[in-house]
C-alpha positions in Angstrom: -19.8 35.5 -21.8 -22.1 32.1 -20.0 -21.1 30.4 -22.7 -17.2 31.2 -22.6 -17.1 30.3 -19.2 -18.7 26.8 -19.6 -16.2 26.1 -22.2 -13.6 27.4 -19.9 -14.7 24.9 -17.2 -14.6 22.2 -19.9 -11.6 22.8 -21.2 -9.7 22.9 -17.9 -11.3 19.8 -17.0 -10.2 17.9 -19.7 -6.5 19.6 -19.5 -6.4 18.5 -15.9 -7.9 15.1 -16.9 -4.8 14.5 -19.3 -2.4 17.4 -18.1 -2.1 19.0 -21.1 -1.0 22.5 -21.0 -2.1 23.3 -24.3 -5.8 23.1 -23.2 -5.0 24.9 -20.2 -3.7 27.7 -21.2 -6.5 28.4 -23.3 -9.2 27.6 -20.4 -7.3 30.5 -18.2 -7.0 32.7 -21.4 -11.2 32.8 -21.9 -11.5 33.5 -18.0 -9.5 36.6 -18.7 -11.7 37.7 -21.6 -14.8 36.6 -20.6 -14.2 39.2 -17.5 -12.9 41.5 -19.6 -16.3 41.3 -22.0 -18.7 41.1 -18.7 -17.2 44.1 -17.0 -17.9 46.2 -20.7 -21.1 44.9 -21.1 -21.4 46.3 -17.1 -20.2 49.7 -18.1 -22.0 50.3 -21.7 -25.4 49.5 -19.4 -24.6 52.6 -17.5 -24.6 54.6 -20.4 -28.3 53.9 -21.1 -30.1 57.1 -20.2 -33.3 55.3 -19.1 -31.1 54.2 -16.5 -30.6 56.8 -13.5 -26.7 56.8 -12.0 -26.7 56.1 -8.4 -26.4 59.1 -5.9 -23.2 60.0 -5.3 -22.4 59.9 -1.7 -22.2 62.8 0.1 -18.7 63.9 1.2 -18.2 64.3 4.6 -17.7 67.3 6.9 -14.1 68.4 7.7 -12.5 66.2 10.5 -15.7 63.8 10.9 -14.9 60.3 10.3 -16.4 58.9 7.2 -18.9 55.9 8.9 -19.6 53.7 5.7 -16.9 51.6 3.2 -18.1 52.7 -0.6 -18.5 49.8 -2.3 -15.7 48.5 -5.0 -17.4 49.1 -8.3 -18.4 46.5 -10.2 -16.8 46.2 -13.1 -12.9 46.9 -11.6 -14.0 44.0 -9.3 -14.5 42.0 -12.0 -11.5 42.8 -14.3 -9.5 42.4 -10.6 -10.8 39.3 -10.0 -10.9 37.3 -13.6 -6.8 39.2 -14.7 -5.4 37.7 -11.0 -6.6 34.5 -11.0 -5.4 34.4 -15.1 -2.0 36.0 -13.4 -1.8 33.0 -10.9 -2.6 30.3 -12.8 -0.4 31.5 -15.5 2.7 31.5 -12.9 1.3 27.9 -11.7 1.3 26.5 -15.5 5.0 28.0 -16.1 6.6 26.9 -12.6 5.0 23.6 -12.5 6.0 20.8 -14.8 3.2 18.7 -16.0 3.4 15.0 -15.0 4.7 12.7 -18.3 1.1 11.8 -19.4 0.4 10.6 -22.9 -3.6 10.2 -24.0 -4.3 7.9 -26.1 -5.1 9.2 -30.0 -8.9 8.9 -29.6 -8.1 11.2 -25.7 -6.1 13.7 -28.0 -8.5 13.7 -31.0 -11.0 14.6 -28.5 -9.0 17.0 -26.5 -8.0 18.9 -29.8 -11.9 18.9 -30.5 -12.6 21.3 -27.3 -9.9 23.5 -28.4 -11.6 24.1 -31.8 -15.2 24.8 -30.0 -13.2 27.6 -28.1 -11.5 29.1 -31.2 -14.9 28.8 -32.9 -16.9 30.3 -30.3 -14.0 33.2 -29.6 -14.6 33.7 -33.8 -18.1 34.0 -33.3 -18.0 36.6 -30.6 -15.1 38.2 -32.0 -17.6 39.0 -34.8 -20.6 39.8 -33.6 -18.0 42.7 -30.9 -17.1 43.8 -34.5 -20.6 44.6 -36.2 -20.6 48.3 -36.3 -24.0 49.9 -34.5 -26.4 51.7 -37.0 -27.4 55.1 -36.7 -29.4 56.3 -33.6 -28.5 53.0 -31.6 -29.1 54.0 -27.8 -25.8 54.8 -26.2 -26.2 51.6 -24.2 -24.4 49.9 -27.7 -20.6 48.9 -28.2 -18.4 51.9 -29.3 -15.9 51.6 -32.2 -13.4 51.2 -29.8 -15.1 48.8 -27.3 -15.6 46.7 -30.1 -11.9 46.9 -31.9 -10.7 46.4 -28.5 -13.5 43.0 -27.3 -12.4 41.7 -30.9 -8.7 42.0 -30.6 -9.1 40.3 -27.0 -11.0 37.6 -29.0 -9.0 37.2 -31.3 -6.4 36.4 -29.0 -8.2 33.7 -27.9 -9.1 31.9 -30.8 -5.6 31.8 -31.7 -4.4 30.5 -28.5 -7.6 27.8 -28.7 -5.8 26.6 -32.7 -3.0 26.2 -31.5 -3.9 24.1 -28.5 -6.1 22.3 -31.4 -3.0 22.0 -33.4 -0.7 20.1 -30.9 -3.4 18.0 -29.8 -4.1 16.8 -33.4 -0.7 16.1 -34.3 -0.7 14.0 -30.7 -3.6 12.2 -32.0 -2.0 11.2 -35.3 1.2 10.0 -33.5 3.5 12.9 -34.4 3.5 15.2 -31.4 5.5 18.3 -31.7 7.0 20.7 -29.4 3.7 20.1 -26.9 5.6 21.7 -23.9 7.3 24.2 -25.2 4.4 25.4 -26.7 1.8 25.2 -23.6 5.0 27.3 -22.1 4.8 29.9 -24.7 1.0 30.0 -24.5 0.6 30.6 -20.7 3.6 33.4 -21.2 1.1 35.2 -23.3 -1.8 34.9 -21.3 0.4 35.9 -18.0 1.6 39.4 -20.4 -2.2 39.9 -21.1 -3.3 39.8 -17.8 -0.6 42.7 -16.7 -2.4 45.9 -18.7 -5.9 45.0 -17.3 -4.6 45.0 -13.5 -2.4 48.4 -14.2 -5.3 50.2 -15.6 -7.1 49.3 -13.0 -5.0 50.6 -9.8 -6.6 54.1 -9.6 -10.2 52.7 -9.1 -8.6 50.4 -6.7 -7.0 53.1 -5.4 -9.6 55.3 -4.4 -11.5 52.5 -2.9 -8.6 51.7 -0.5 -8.4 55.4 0.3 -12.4 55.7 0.7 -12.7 58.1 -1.7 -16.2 58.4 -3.6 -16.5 59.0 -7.4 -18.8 58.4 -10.5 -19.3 55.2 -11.7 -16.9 54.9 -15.1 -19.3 54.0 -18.1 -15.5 53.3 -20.0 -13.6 50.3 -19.3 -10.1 51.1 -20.5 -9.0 47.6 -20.0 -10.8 47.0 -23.4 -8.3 48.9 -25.1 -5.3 47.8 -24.3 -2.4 47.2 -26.1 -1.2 43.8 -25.8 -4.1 42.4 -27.4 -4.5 45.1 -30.3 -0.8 45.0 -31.0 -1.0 41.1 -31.8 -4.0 40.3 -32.9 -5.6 43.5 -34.6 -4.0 42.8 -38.1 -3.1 39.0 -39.5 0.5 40.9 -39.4 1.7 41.9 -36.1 3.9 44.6 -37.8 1.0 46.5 -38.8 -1.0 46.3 -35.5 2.2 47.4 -33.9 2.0 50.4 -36.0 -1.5 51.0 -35.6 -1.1 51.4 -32.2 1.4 54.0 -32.2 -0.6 55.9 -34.6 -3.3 56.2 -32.0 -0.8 56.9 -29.1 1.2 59.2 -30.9 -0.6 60.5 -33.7 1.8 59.5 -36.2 1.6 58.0 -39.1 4.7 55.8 -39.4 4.1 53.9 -43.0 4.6 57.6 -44.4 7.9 58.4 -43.2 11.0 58.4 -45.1 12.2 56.4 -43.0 9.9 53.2 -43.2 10.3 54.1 -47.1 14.1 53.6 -47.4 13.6 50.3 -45.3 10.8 49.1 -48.0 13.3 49.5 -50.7 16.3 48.7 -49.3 14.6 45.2 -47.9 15.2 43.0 -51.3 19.3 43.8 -51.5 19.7 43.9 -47.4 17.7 40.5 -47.4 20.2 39.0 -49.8 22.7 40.1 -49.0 22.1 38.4 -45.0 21.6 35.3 -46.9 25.2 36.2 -48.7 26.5 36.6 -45.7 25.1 33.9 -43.7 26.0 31.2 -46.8 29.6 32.4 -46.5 29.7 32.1 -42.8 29.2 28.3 -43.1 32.8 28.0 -43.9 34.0 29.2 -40.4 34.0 26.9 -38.4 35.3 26.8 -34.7 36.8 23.5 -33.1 36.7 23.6 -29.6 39.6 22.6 -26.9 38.3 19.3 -26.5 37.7 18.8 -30.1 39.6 17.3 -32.9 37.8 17.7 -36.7 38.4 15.9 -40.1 37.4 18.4 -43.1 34.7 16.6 -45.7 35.1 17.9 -49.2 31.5 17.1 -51.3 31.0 14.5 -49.0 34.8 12.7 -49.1 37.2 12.9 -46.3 40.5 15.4 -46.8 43.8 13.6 -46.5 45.9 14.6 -43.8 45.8 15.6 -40.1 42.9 15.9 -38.3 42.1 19.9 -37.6 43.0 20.6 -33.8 41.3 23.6 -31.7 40.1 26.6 -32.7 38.7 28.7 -35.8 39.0 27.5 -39.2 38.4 28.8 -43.0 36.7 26.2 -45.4 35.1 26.5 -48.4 30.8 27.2 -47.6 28.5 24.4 -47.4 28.0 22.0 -49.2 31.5 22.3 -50.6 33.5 21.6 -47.6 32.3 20.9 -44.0 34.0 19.8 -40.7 33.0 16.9 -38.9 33.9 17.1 -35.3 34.7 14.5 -32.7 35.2 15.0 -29.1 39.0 13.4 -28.8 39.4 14.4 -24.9 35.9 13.2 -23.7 36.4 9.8 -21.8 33.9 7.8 -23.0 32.0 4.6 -21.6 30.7 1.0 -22.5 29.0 -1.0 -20.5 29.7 -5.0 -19.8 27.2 -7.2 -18.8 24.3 -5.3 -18.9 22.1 -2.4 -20.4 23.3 1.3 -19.8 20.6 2.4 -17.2 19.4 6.4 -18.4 20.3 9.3 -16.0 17.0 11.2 -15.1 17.7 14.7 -16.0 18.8 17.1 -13.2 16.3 19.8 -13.8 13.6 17.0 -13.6 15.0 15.5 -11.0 14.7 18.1 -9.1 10.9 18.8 -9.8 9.5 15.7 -9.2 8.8 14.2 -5.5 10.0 11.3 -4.1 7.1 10.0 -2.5 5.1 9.8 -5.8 7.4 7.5 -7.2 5.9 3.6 -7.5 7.7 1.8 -5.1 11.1 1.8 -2.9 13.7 1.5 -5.5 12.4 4.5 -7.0 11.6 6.7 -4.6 16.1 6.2 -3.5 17.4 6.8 -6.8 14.8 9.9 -7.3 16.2 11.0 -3.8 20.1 10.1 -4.9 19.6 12.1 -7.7 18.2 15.2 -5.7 20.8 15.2 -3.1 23.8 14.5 -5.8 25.5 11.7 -3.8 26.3 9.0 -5.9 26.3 5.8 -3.3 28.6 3.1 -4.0 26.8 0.4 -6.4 26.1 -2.5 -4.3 28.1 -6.1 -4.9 25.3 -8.2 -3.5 25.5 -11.1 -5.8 21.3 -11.8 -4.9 20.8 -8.4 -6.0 20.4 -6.9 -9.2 22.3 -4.6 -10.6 20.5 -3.7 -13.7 17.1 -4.1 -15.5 19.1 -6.5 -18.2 21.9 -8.2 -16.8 23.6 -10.7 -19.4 24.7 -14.6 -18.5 28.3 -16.2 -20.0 28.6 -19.5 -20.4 32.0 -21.3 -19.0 33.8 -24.1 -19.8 32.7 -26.4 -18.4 29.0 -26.3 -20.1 27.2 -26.5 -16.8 27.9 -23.1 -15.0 27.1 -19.4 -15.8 28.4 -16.1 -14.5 27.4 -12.8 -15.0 29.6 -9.6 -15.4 29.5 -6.2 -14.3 32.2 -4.0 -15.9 32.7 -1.2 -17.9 35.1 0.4 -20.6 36.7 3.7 -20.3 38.0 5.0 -23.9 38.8 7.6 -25.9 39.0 8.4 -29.3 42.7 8.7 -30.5 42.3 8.8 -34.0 39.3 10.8 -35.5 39.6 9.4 -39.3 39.8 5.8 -37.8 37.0 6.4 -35.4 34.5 8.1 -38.5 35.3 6.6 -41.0 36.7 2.8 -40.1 33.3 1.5 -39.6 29.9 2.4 -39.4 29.2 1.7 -35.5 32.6 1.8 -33.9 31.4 2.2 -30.7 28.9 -1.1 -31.2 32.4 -2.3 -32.3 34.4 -1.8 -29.2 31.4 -3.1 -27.4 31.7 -6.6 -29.5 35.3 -6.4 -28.8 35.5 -6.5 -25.2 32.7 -9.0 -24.9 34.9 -11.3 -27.1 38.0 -10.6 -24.8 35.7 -11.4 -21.6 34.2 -14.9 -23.1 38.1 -15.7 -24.2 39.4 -15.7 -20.7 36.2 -17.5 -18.9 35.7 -20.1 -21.8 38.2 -22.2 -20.3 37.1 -22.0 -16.9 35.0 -23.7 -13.8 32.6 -21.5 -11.9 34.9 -21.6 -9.0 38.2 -21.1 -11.3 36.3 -17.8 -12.3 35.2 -16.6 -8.4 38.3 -17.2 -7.2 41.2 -15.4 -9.4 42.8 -12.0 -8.9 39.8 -9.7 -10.5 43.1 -7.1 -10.7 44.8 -9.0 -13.0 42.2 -9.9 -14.8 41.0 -6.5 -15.5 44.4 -5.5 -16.9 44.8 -8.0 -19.1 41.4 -7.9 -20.6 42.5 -3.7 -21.1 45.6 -5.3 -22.8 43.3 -7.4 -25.4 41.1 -4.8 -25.9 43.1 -2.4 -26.9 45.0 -5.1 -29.5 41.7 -6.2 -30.8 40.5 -2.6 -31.4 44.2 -1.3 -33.0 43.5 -4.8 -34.7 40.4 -3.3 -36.7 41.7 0.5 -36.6 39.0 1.6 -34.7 40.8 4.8 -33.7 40.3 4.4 -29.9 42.6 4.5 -26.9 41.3 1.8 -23.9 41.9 4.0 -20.6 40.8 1.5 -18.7 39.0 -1.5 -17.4 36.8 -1.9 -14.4 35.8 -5.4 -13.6 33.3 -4.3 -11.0 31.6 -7.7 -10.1 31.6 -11.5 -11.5 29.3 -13.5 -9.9 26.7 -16.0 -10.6 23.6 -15.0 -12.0 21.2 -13.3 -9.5 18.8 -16.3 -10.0 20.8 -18.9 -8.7 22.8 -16.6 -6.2 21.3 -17.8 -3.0 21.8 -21.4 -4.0 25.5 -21.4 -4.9 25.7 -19.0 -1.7 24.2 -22.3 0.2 26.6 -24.2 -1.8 29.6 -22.4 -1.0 28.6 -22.3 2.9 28.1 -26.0 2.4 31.7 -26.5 1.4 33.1 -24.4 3.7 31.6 -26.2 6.4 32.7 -29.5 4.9 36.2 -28.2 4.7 36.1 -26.3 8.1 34.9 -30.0 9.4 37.7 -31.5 7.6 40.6 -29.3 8.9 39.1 -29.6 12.4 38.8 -33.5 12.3 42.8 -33.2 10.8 43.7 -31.1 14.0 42.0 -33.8 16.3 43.9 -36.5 14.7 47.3 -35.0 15.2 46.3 -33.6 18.9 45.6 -37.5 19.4 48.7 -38.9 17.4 50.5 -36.5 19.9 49.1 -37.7 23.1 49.5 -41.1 21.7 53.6 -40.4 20.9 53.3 -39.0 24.4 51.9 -41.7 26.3 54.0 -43.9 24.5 57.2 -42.6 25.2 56.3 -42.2 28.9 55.2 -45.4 28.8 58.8 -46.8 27.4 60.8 -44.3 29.9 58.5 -45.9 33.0 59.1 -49.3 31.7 63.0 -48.9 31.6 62.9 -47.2 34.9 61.4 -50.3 36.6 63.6 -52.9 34.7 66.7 -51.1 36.4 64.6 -50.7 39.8 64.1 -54.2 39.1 67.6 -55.3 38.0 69.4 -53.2 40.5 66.9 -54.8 43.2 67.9 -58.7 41.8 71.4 -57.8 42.1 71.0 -56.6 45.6 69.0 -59.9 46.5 71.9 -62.3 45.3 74.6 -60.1 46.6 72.7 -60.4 50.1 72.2 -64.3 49.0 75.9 -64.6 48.4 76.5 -63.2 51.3 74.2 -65.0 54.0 75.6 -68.4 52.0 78.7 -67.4 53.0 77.9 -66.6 56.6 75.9 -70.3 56.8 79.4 -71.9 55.6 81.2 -70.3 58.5 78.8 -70.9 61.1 75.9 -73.0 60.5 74.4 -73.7 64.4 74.6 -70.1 65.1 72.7 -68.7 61.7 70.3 -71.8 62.2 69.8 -70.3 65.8 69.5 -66.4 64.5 66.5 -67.8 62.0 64.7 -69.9 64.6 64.6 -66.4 66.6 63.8 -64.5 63.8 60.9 -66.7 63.0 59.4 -66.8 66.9 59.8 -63.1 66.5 57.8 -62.5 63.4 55.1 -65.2 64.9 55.0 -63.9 68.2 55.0 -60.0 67.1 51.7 -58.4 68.3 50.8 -61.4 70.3 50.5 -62.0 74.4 53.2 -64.5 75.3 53.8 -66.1 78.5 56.7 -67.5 79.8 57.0 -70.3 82.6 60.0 -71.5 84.1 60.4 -75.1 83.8 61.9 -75.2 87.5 58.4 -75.1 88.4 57.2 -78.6 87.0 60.6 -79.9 87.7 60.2 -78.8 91.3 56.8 -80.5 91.7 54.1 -77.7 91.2 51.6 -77.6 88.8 49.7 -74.9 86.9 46.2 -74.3 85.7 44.9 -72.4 83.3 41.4 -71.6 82.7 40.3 -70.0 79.0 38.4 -66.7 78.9 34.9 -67.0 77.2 35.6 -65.9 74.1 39.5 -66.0 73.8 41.0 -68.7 72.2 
């Protein structure tokens, strides 16, 4: 029993070290029997007569409280205790999936190496449960049915243990097979083996709850249970099976007439399943979405392809049906890898925040919440792990291309039997039909055309380069997605195109300033002339006004010459005199014999 548990705490060590199942499920499986052999070895003590039984308690009087808790007995508590924790870690191994861990082959070989100790210690035990006590052994020994029972349980064990050894080995020589389904299978078993040992014991459970006294049991009837005898009793499963229903029942089924008439009748009933199940190969159902081209020893039939539903052919290998999904819409990639989907059931199970960075961690959350975001168009992005370069025309410039092609298959001989890789085909085709229409072009020839057009004339080509090979595909359609420069060089050209942008945004506004100035310019000019010819006929109109005066005042001089002379001699005092004092004095004064004196002010001249 010490030594089963150790290996059970080494086993589940190096299960949990690697997270392989297959070692797990055996570490839980020798808990489970190493309680089941420690709580026998507790009840074939008691029956030991050296050994007195405890006092039973005494039973209360009527309508007294009963002032003490008996105590669970031992050996339930340990059958309790080992079957549910195998119950919950079973449930834990089946509901949670293992992390994608893979041991190296010396890790595995190891690994595998633990599971054989089990299975050989389980053997060992198994054994020595098995020898049958000589005569007069004290009645502290192993009954024949403790030890049928500690053997089957054993047994159990060491078959779980070699196949956990199995797996591992075939891991550690690089050909793993069916690793989780069968650590799945295993902890099923140990979670069905665990279910008989907690049923049988609910009644001692039972009265402890209730705190009801009773004799210690010196049985344990968890040692004979079923599931174990049933599958590993006999090498053949059958027979255990039987065995057990003779001891239930009391019947001995491999004498009936019935089980008779089944032996003989098994040679003509087997062949005549395999009869049946060798003609059954020649119906053959096609479904709705399905077209199918019939295969006579390995040569295609003539004709039309088979549509939906069930058809007659001769069995395999004369005739078989090869089908091919004509109303699937399928899709090729441009430009880069095909990026795999991470299943939705996985998806799912895992957690975001254990993924390795930010990336990650968003499409593991995308793929939980079932949105599919819009792929971003960031040319300084990438869009795939692989994205392909094409080289223009120019020989200096390369793009890169995100698209993808929608088809179908139209013809099922075509598409089977024109070439080997017709999808690898298709594929070539359209990368052909791309480089064709950007061989001739500049970088900014390629940015700048209508991606529309484009798209359906590359369908166009592609669909006359496929029906050029008889591929047997329809081209649905053709998504030019992005067409950009490689990621790389994004931010430069980015900085090349704002560059050129500003030059031509400087250009256009230094075109607008020098026809807002050629305006002003026409402007100013024209005001300029209009001012100009205004002033000449001021001018002119003034001039022609001066000599008609002129003519006039000659004429008036003609007529009368003293008087004008006179008007201009008055004229001219009056413009000399204006704004001046003026004094006049009679000249009857000095003629009359006075004189005058005059005296300048300071300062006045």
């Amino acid at each position: 029993m010490v030594v089963l548990l150790a290996w059970a705490f080494i086993a589940f060590a190096g299960g949990r070290a690697w997270w392989r199942g297959v070692l797990l499920a055996p570490a839980v499986h020798a808990v489970l029997v190493a309680g089941i052999l420690w709580a026998t070895t507790i009840v074939a003590g008691r029956r030991d007569p050296r050994r007195s039984a405890p006092e039973p308690e005494p039973l209360p009087k009527p309508g007294a409280p009963r002032r003490t808790v008996p105590r669970l007995e031992s050996a339930t508590f340990v059958v309790l205790g080992t079957a549910a924790s195998a119950l919950v870690a079973s449930a834990a191994g089946l509901i949670y999936i293992l992390p994608p861990a893979a041991p190296l082959p010396t890790e595995s070989a190891l690994l595998a190496g633990i599971a054989g100790i089990g299975g050989f210690i389980a053997v060992l035990i198994g054994r020595y449960a098995e020898v049958r006590p000589a005569e007069g052994a004290p009645p502290s020994d192993l009954s024949p049915d403790e030890s049928l029972g500690l053997g089957a349980w054993l047994r159990t064990l060491a078959l779980s243990c070699l196949l956990g050894a199995v797996s591992l080995g075939l891991r550690a020589s690089g050909r793993p097979w069916l690793e989780v389904e069968l650590s799945l299978a295993q902890f099923v078993v140990v979670g069905t083996l665990t279910i008989e040992p907690l049923v049988r014991a609910v009644p001692s459970l039972w009265r402890w709850w209730n705190l009801r006294a009773a004799a210690w049991p010196t049985e344990l009837p968890a040692v004979r249970a079923l599931g174990p005898r049933m599958l590993a009793s006999r090498l053949n499963p059958v027979a255990g099976a039987f065995d057990v229903l003779d001891d239930l029942l009391g019947i001995d089924i491999r004498a009936s007439w019935a089980l008779t008439f089944v032996r003989r009748s098994m040679a003509p009933l087997a062949v005549a399943v395999v009869a049946l199940g060798w003609l059954s190969t020649g119906l053959s159902m096609v479904h709705p979405d399905e077209h199918a081209v019939k295969e006579r020893f390995g040569e295609p039939v003539a004709g039309a392809s088979l549509g939906p539903g069930l058809h007659v052919t001769f069995p395999w290998p004369v005739e078989q049906l090869r089908r091919v999904s004509t109303g699937q819409v399928r899709m090729i990639t441009i430009g880069h890898e095909p990026e795999p989907e991470l299943p939705a059931g996985l998806a799912q199970a895992l957690d975001p925040g254990d993924a390795d960075d930010e990336e990650r961690e968003d499409a593991l959350a995308d793929a939980q919440s079932g949105d599919s975001a819009p792929e971003s168009r960031l040319w300084a992005r990438q869009h795939a792990d692989e994205e392909y370069t094409l080289l223009l025309g120019d020989g200096r410039d390369l793009v890169t291309i995100d698209a993808v092609v929608h088809y179908r298959v139209s013809d099922p001989h075509r598409w089977l039997y024109g070439m080997q890789n017709p999808n690898l085909a298709l594929r070539s085709l359209a990368y052909r039909a791309v480089m064709d229409r950007v061989i001739s072009q500049t970088l900014d020839e390629a940015l700048g055309q209508d991606f529309g057009a484009l798209a359906s004339r590359l369908e166009v080509e592609i669909q006359a380069e496929a029906d050029r090979y008889e591929l047997g595909v329809e081209v649905v359609d053709f998504t030019l997605g992005a067409l950009h420069p490689p990621v790389s060089v994004a931010e430069d050209y980015q900085a090349v195109v704002s560059a050129q942008i500003s030059r031509d945004t400087d250009r256009v506004g230094a075109e607008a300033y020098r026809v807002g100035r050629l305006s002003s310019a026409r402007i100013d000019q024209l005001d300029a002339q209009a001012s100009a010819h205004a002033l000449a006929a001021e001018r002119r109109a003034e001039a022609v006004g001066e000599a008609a005066a002129f003519e006039g005042l000659r004429a008036t001089v003609r007529t009368s010459e003293a008087d004008y002379r006179f008007r201009r001699r008055l004229e001219a005092l009056e413009d000399n005199l204006s704004g001046r004092p003026v004094v006049l004095i009679d000249d009857r004064i000095e003629r009359d014999g006075g004189q005058l004196w005059f005296s300048p002010s300071p300062g006045r001249r």
